[in-house]
C-alpha positions in Angstrom: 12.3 15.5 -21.5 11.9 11.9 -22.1 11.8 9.4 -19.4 12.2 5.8 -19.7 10.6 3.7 -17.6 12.3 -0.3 -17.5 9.7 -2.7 -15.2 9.0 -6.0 -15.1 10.6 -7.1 -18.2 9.3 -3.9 -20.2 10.6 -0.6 -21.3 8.6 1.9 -21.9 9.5 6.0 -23.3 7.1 8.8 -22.3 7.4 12.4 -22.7 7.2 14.4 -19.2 7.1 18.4 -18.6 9.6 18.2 -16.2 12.7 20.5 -14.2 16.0 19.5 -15.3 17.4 19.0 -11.4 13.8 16.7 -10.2 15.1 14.6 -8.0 14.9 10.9 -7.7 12.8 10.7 -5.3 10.5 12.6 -7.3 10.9 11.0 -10.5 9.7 7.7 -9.1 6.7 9.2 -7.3 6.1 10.5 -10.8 6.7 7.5 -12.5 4.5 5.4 -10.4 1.8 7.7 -11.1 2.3 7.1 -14.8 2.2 3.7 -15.0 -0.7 3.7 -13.0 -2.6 6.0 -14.9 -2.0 4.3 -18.7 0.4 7.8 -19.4 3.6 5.5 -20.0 2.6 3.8 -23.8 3.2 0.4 -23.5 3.1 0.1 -19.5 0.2 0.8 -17.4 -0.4 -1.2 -14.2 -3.2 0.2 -12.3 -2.3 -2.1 -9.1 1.5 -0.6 -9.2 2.4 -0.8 -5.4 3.2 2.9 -3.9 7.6 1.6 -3.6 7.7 -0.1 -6.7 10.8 2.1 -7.5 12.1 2.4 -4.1 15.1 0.2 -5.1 15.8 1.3 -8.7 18.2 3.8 -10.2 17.5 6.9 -11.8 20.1 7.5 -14.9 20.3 10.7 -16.5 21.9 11.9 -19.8 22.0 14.2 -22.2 21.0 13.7 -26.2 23.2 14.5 -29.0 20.0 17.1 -29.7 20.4 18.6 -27.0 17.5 17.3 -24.8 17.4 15.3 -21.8 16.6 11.7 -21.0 15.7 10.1 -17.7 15.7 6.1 -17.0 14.4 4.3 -14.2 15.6 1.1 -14.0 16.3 -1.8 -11.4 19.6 -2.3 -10.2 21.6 -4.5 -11.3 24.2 -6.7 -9.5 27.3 -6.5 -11.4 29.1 -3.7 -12.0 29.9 -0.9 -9.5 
């Protein structure tokens, strides 16, 4: 599973070993762990706060190969 990981300004893909039904709440514990820790290519942050996520949305969809993508992004204010 690939997760995508959008913060501060920068997106960032890494590859995570992961059930199919984690659940948010999860996948932004995980995620801060991986940014902390240099295992998101691009993003590492060792000072990321604990609820950096808290606020963001997880998005989830499938690949035309048949895999599965996660993105953690911030919310944004238009749409609904």
């Amino acid at each position: 599973m690939i997760l995508n990981i959008t913060w501060s300004g920068v997106s960032a893909d890494t590859d995570v070993n992961l059930e199919t039904n984690v659940s948010d709440r999860d996948v932004k514990r995980i995620a801060v762990e991986l940014v902390r820790s240099g295992g998101v290519p691009g993003l590492h942050v060792r000072t990321l706060p604990g609820d950096a996520f808290e606020h963001f949305v997880v998005d989830r969809f499938d690949t035309p190969e048949g895999g599965k993508r996660l993105f953690l992004r911030p919310k944004v204010p238009f749409g609904a």
